[in-house]
N, C-alpha and C positions, 0 to 999 in steps of 0.2 A: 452427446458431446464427443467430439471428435479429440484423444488424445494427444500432443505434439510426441512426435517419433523421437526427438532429441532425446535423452534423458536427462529428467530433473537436474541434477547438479550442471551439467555444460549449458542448460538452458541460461537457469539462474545464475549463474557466473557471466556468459553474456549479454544478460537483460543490465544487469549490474555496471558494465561499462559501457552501453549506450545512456541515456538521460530521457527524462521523461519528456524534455521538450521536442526531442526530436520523436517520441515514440507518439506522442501527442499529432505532431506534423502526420505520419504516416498514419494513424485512423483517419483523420483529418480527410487526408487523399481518399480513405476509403467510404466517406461519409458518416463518419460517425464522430459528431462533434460534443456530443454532452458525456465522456469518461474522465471527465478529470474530478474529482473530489472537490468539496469545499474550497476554497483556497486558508480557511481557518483552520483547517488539519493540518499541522507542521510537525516536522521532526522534534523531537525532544531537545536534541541536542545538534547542534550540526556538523556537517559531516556523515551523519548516520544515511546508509543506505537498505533499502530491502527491495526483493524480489520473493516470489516465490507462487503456491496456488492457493487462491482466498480459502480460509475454513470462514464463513459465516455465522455470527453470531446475535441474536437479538435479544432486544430487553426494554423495557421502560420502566417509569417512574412510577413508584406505590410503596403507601405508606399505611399499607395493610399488617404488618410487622410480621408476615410469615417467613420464614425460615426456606429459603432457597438456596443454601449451603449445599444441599446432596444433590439438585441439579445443577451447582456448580463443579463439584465433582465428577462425575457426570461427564460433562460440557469438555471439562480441561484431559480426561481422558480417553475423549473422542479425536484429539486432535490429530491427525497423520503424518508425517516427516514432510518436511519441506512445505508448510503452513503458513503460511499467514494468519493471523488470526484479525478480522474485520469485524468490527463492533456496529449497528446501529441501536441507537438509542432511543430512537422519537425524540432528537431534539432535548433531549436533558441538558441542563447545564448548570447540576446542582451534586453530583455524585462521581467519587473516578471511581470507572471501572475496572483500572486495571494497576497493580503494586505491585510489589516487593516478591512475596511470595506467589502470586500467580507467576510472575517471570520464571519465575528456578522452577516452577511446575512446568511450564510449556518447552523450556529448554529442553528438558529431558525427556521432550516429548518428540524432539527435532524441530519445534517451531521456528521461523525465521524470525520472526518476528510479528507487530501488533499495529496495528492500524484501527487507533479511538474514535468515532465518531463524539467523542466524550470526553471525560477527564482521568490523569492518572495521576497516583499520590505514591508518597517513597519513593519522591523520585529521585534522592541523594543512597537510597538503596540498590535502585534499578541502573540509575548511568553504570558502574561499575561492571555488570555483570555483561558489559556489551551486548544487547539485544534491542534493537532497532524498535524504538516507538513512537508510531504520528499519534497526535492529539492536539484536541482541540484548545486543553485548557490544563492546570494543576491544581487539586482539591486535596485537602486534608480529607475529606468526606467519604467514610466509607459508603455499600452499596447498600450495606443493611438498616433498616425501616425507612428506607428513601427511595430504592431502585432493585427490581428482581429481573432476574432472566427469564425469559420467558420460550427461545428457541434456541437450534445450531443446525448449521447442516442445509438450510433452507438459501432460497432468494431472498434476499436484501437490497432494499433501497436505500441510498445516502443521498442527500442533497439531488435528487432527479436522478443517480447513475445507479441502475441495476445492477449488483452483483450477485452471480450464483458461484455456487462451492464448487473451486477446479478452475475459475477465470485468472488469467496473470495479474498480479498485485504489483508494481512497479512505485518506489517511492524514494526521489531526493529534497535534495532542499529546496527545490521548486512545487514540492508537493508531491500528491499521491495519482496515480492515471491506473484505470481497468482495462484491458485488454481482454475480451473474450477469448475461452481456452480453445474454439477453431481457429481461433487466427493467430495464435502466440507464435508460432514459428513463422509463419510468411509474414509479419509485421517485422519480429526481429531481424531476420534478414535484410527486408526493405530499410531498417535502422540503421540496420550494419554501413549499407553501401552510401548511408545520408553521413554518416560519420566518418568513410573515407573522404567522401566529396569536399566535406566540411573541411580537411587536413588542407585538401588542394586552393580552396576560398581562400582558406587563412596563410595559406603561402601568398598569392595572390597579392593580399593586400601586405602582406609583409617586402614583396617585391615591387612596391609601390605603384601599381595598381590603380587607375581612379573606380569608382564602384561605378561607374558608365560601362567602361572596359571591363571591369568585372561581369557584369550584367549580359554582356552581350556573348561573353565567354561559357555560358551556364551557370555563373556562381547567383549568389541571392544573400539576400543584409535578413 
């Protein structure tokens, strides 16, 4: 895996004001069509944005009633600064995997935030502590005698898109997109200069413009 030279925080600060429909366009260009998540993973709340490098996490459903407490411990103090934490579940859609207290763990973990392939609960505990959560659903349901963890650290699939641990986690209100960690920087870039263009389009058409004239000028709808 090839590191981006940026360093973390300047990366992540600039992933954060591009959008993921534009970072979306730019794998696009570079053939890579299936990185967008679900479109059923949504922000918790809107407004909320994340960035940062997936920590992957796996688990499914069982109702063996053993006690995975210590390798949830474990799990949450594996987590590295500047985290993402990316859940798949197999498809559960009976247990949140992520609350109250996991949050206040991962923060002081430097997590950026969490990205559920599943459900989260407390979640009039969690909005407050400002930490960005996509999910799919909200459950009272805890994970115990219903759902055990089972990895971290590994490749993960979500909905067809492979994530391995160290890939860009990019997520607004349009959803969640992966960027492979070789290409987080010359993506972002290419983002950057669609986001200038964009400035000049939207002058364009505020200069009244017809999108014929726009079109033939280099702009695009």
């Amino acid at each position: 895996m090839t590191l981006p030279q940026t360093s973390p925080v300047e990366l992540f600060a600039r992933y954060e004001r591009v959008s993921t429909a534009i970072v979306n366009d730019v794998l696009r260009s570079e053939g890579l069509l299936d990185q967008t998540l679900p479109h059923e993973i949504v922000p918790l709340q809107e407004g909320m944005r994340i960035a940062g490098f997936a920590f992957t996490i796996s688990g499914e459903r069982s109702r063996d009633g053993a006690n995975d407490m210590p390798d949830r411990a474990a799990m949450l103090e594996a987590i590295p600064d500047g985290a993402v934490c990316v859940w798949a579940t197999g498809g559960d859609n009976e247990s949140a995997q992520w609350g109250e207290v996991m949050t206040m763990a991962a923060i002081r973990r430097g997590c950026r935030g969490a990205v559920i392939d599943g459900g989260v609960r407390d979640t009039d505990k969690v909005l407050p502590q400002k930490f960005p959560v996509f999910t799919r659903y909200r459950s009272s349901n805890g994970m115990m005698g219903r759902f055990r963890l089972t990895s971290w650290g590994t490749d993960i699939v979500i909905g067809g898109v492979t994530i391995r641990p160290g890939d860009l986690v990019l997520g607004d209100l349009d959803g969640v997109i992966i960027v492979p960690a070789e290409l987080a920087e010359r993506v972002l870039g290419e983002a950057e200069a669609i986001l200038r263009h964009e400035v000049e389009i939207k002058q364009m058409v505020d200069d009244g413009a017809t999108p014929g004239e726009i079109v033939s000028r280099g702009g695009y709808f």
